[in-house]
C-alpha positions as CSV (number, residue, x, y, z in Angstrom):
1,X,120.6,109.6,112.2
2,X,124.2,110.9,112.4
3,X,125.4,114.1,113.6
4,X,126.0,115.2,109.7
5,X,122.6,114.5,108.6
6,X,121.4,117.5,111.2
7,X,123.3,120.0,109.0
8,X,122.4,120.5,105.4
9,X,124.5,123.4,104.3
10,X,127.6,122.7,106.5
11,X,129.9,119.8,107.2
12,X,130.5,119.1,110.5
13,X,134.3,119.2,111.7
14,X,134.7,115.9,114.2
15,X,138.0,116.5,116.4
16,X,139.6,119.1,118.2
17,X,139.3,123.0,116.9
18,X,140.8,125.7,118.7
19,X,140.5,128.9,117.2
20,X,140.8,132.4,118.4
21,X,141.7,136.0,116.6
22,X,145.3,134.8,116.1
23,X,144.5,132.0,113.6
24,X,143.4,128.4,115.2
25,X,144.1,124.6,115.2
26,X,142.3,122.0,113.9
27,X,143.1,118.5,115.3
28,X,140.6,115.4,113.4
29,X,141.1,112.3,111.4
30,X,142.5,114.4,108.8
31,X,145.2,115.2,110.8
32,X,146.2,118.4,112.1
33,X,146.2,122.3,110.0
34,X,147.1,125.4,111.5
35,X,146.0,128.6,110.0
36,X,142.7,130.7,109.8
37,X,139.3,130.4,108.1
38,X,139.5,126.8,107.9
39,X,135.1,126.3,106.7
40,X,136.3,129.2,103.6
41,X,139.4,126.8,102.6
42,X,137.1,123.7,102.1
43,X,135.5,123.1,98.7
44,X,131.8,123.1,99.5
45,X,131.0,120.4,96.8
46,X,133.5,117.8,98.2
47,X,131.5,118.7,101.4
48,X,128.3,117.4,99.9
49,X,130.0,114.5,98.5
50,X,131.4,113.5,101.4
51,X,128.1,113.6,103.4
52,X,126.2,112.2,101.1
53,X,128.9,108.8,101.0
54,X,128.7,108.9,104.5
55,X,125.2,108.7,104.8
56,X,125.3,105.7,102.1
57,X,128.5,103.8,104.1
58,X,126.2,104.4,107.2
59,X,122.9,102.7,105.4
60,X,125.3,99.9,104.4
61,X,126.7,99.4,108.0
62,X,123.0,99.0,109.5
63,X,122.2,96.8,107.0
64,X,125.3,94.8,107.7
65,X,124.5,94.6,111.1
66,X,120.2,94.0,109.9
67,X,121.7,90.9,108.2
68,X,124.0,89.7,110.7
69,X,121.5,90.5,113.9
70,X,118.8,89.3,112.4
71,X,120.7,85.7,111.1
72,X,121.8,85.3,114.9
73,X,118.2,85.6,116.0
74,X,116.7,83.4,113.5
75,X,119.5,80.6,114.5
76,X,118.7,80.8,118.3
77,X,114.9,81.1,117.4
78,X,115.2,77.8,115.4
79,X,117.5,76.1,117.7
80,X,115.4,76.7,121.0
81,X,112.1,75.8,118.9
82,X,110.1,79.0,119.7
83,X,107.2,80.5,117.8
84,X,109.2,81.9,115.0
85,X,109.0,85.5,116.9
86,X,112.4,86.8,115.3
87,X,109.7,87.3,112.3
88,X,109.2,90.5,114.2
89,X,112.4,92.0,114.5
90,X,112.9,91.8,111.0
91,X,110.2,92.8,109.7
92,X,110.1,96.2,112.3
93,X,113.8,96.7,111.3
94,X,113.2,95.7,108.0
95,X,111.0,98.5,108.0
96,X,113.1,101.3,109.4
97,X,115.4,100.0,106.7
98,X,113.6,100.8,103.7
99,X,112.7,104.1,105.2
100,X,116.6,104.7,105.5
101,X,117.0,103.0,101.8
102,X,114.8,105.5,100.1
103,X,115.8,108.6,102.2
104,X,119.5,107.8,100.9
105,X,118.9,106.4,97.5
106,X,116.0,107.4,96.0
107,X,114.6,110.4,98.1
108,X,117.7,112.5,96.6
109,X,116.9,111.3,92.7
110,X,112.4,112.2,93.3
111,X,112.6,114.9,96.1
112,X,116.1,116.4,96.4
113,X,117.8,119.6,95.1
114,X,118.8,118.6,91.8
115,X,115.0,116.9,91.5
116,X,113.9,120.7,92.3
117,X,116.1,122.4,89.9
118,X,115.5,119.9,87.3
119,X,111.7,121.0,87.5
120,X,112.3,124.7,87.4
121,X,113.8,124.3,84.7
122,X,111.1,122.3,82.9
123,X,108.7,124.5,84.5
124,X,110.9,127.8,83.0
125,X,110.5,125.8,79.8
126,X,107.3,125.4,79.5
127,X,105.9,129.4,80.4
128,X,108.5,130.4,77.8
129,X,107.0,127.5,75.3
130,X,103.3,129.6,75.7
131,X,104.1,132.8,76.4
132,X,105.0,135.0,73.3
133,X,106.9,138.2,73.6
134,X,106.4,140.8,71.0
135,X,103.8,140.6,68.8
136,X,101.5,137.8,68.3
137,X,101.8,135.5,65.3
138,X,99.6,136.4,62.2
139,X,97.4,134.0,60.6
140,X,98.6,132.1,57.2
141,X,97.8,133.7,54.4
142,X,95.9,132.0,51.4
C-alpha cells in the first residue's frame, strides 16, 4: 500500500515544502513553484486521476516483479530438483495479487463512488416512479 492510497480526499505532495505566512516553496518531481496556497491551485480531478494511475502503474509493477520473481524461483526449483515448493510462493502471492487486482480494477466499477452515485440515482428513480404528487390518478371511465 503506498503512501497515496492512505489519503482519499487529498494528494499527497512528495518533495520538499517550505511554507510560512510570507508565501512558501515547493521543491518535487515537478520541479520547483513559489507562491502561496499551492493544494487551492491544484485541479482536484487531475488529483484523483493521478492517484488512481498510480495505484494501477503500482499493481503493474508487482505484477512485473510476481512474474519475474516467481520465473526465477521456478528455474532454481527445477534446476536443483526440489519438491516443486515455489508452488507456494505463487500461489500466496498470487493471492495478494488478485486482492490488489480487484481493489484497483474492479472494486472502483462495483463498490466505488461513482458505483454509489450511480445507485442513488436509480434509487431517486425509482421512489419518484411510485410516489405520486398531487392528486391520485382516477379510474378509466367506461
Amino acid at each position: 500500500m503506498g503512501v497515496s492510497e492512505l489519503y482519499d480526499d487529498d494528494d499527497v505532495f512528495e518533495g520538499i515544502d517550505i511554507s510560512g505566512p510570507w508565501g512558501g516553496i515547493r521543491i518535487g518531481a515537478g520541479g520547483v513553484r513559489v507562491g502561496r496556497n499551492f493544494d487551492e491551485d491544484d485541479d482536484r480531478e487531475l488529483r484523483s486521476v493521478r492517484r488512481r494511475v498510480r495505484a494501477r502503474l503500482d499493481f503493474i509493477r508487482n505484477l512485473a516483479t510476481y512474474l519475474i520473481v516467481v520465473g526465477v524461483l521456478a528455474a532454481l526449483d527445477g534446476l536443483t530438483g526440489g519438491g516443486w515448493w515455489v508452488q507456494w510462493v505463487a500461489l500466496i502471492w498470487g493471492v495478494l495479487l488478485l486482492m490488489q487486482f480487484m481493489s484497483r480494477f474492479a472494486g472502483p466499477v462495483l463498490w466505488g463512488r461513482e458505483a454509489e452515485e450511480r445507485m442513488v440515482q436509480q434509487e431517486m428513480a425509482r421512489r419518484r416512479g411510485r410516489v405520486h404528487v398531487g392528486q391520485p390518478p382516477r379510474p378509466p371511465e367506461e
